[in-house]
Structures are given as C-alpha cells and as structure tokens.
C-alpha atoms as a printed R data frame, in Angstrom:
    type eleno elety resid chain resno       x       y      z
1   ATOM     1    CA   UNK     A     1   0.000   0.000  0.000
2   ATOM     2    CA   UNK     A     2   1.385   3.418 -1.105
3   ATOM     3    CA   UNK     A     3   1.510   6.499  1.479
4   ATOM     4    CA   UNK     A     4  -0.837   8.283  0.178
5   ATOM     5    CA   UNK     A     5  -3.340   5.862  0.188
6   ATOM     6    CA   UNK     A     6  -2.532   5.367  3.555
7   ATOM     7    CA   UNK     A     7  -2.786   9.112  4.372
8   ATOM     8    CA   UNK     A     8  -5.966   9.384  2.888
9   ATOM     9    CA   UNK     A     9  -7.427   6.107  4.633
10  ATOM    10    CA   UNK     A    10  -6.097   7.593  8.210
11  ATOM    11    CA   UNK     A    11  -7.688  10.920  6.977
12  ATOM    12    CA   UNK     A    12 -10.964   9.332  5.842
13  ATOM    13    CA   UNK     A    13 -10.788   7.344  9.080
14  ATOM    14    CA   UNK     A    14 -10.116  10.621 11.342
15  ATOM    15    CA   UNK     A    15 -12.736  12.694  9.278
16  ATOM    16    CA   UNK     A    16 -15.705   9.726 10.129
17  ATOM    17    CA   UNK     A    17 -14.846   9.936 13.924
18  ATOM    18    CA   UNK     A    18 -14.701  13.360 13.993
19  ATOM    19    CA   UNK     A    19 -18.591  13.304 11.906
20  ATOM    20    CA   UNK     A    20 -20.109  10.420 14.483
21  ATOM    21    CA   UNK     A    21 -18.587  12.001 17.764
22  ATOM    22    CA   UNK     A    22 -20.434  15.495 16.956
23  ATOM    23    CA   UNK     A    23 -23.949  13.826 15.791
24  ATOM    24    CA   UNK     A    24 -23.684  11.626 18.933
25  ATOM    25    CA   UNK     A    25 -22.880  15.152 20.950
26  ATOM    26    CA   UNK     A    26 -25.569  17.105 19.083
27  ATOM    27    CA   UNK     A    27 -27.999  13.956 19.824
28  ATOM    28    CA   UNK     A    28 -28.703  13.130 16.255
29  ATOM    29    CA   UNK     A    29 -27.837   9.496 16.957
30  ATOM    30    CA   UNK     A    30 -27.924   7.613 20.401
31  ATOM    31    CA   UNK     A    31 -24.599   6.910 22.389
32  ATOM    32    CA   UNK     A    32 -25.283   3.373 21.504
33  ATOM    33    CA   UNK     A    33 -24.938   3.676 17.938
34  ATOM    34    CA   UNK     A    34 -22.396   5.946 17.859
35  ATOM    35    CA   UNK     A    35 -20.236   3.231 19.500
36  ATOM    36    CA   UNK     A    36 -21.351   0.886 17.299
37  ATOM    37    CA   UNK     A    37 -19.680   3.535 14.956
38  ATOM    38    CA   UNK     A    38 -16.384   4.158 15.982
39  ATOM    39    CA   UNK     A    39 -15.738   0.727 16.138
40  ATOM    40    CA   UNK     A    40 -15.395   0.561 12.560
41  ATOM    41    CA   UNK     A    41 -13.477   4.065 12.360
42  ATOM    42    CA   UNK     A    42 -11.092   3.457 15.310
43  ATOM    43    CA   UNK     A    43 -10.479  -0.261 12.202
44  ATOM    44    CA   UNK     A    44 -10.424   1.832  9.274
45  ATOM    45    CA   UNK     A    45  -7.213   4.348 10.759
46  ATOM    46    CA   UNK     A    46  -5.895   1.511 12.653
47  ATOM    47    CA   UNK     A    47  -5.673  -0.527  9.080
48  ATOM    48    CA   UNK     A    48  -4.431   2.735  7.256
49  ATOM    49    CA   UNK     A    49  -1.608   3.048 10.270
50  ATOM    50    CA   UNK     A    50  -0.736  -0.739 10.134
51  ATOM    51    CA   UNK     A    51  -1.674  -2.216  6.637
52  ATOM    52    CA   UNK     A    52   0.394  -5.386  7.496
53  ATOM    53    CA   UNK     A    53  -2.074  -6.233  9.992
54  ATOM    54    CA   UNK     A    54  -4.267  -7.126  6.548
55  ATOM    55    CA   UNK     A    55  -1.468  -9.228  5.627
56  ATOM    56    CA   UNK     A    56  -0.830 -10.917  8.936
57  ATOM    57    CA   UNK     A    57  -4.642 -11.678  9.215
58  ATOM    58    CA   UNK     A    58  -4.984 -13.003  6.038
59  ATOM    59    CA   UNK     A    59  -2.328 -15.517  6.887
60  ATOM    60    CA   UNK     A    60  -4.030 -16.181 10.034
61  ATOM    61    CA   UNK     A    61  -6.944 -16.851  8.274
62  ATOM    62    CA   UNK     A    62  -5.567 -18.590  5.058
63  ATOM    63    CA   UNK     A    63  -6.787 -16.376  2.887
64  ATOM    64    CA   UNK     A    64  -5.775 -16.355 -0.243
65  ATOM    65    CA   UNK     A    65  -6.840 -12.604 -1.357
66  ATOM    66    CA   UNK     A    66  -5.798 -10.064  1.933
67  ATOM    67    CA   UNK     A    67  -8.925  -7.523  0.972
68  ATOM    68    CA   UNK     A    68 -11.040 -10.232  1.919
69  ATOM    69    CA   UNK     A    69 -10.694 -10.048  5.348
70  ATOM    70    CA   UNK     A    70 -11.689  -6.060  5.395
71  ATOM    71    CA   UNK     A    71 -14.105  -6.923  2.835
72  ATOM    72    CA   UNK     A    72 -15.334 -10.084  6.048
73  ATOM    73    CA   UNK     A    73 -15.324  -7.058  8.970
74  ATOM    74    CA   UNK     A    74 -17.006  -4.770  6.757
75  ATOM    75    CA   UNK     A    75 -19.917  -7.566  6.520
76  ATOM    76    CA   UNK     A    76 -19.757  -8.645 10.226
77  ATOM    77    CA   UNK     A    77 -19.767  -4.878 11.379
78  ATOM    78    CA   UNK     A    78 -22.239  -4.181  9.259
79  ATOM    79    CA   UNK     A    79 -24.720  -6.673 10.355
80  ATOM    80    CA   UNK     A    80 -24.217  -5.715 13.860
81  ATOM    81    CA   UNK     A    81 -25.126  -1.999 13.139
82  ATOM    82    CA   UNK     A    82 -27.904  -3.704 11.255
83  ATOM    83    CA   UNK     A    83 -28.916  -5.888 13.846
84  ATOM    84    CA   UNK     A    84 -28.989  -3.026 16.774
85  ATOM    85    CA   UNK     A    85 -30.928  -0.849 14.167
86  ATOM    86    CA   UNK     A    86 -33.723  -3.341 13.434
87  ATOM    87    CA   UNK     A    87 -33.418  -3.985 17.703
88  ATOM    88    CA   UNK     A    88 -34.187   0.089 17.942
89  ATOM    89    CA   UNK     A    89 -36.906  -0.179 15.660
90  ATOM    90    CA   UNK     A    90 -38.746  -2.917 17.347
91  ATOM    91    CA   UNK     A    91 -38.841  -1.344 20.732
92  ATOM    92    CA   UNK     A    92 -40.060   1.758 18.604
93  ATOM    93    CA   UNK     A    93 -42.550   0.176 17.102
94  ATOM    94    CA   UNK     A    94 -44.295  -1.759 20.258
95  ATOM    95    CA   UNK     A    95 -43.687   1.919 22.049
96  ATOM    96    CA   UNK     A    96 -45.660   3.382 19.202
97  ATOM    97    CA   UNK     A    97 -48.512   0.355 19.221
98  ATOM    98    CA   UNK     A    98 -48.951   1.111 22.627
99  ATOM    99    CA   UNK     A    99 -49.077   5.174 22.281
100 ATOM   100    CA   UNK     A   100 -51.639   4.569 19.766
101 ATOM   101    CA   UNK     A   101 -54.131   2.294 22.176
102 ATOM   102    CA   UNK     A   102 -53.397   4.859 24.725
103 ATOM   103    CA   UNK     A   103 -54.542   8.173 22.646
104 ATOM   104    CA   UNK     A   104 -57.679   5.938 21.385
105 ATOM   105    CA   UNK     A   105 -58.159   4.917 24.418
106 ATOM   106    CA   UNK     A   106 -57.919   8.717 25.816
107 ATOM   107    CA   UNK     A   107 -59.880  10.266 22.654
108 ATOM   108    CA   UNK     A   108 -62.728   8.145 23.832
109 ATOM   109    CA   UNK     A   109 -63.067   8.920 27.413
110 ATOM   110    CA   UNK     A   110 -62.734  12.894 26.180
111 ATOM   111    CA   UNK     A   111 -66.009  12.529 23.590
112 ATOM   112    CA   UNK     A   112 -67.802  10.492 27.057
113 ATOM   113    CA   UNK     A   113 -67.034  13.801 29.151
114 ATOM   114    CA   UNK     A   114 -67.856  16.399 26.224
115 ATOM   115    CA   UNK     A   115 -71.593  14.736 26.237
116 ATOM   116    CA   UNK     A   116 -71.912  14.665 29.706
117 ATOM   117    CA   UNK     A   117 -70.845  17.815 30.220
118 ATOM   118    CA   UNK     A   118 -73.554  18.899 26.955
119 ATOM   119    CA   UNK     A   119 -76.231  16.951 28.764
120 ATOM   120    CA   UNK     A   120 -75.024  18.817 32.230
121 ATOM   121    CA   UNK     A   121 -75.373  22.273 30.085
122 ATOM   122    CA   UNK     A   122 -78.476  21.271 28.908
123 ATOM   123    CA   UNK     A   123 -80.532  20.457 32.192
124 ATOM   124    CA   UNK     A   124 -78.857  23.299 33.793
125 ATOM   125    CA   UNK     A   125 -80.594  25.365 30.842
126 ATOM   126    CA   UNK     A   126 -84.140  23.785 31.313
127 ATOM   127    CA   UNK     A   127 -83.691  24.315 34.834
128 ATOM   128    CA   UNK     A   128 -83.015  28.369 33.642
129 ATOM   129    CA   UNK     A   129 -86.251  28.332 31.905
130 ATOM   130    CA   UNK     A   130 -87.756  26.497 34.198
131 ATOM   131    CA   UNK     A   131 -87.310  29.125 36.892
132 ATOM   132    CA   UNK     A   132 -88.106  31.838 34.986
C-alpha cells in the first residue's frame, strides 16, 4: 500500500470519527450507535496506520486474497449496526402500538365527558327556563 493511500485512509478514518462524535454530541444518533460507529473508524485508521495487519490476518486466516478479510469485517460490522438498528426499531414500534391504544383509548373517554358535560349544560338550561 502506497503512502498516500494510507494518508488518505487515516484521513478518511479521522474525518468519520470526527462526523459520528459530533452527531452523537448534538444527539442526532444515540450513544449506543455511535459506538457501534467508531468501532469501525477506530479499524479503518488503525488498518491505514498498520496495513500489514491485513497481511498478517490473512495468513491467520488462510486467505488467499488479503482484501477479503476487510471486505469479512465490513460484513460482520455491518450486520451488527444492522442488527442493533432493526433492535431500535422494534422497541419503537411496540412503544408506538402502545401510544396509539393509549390516545384511542384517551380520545374516547374525552367525547364520554364532552356529552356529559352537553347533557349537564343542557338540564342546567331547562332548569333556567324552568325558573323563569
């Protein structure tokens, strides 16, 4: 791998971190996933520092093609991020199932207290008449 490659993969590394550590601080994403975030970032300028470490895993791993094991991380990592996404969106969903019930539930007991307080209005106007 040439230096400037390098460079730019350390830079490209640097410049994610720096864009996930300042949406997690201006609470656009969750601490959560912002750590599953870095993870990969704190890989990708770790592998531009080191690119030997590609090498000496691919051994490891008997790979025949080195890429292939960023190309493996990249999936794995992925699927986790994946994984704690779809994970979010269940909770959200059940969260919003149950908000819904709730504001039916509460739109219901609000149209039972308009008519009684329209029948209280009422007989308080007969009485009115009544007594005049």
């Amino acid at each position: 791998m040439t230096l400037p490659l390098q460079l730019i993969i350390i830079a490209l590394g640097i410049l994610l971190l720096g864009i996930i550590i300042i949406a997690a601080i201006e609470k656009k994403i969750s601490e959560s996933h912002a750590l599953l975030w870095i993870l990969p970032c704190i890989l990708i300028i770790i592998g531009g520092i080191f690119p030997q470490l590609t090498y000496g895993l691919s051994d490891f791993f008997h790979t025949g093609y080195p890429p292939a094991i960023v190309f493996a991380l990249a999936i794995i990592i992925s699927y986790l991020i994946l994984f704690q996404s779809f994970k979010s969106l269940s909770v959200l969903t059940i969260k919003n199932k149950e908000l819904a019930s709730q504001v039916a539930l509460l739109n219901q007991q609000v149209a039972q207290l308009e008519e009684t307080v329209n029948s209280l209005l009422a007989e308080s106007e007969e009485k009115k008449e009544h007594s005049k």
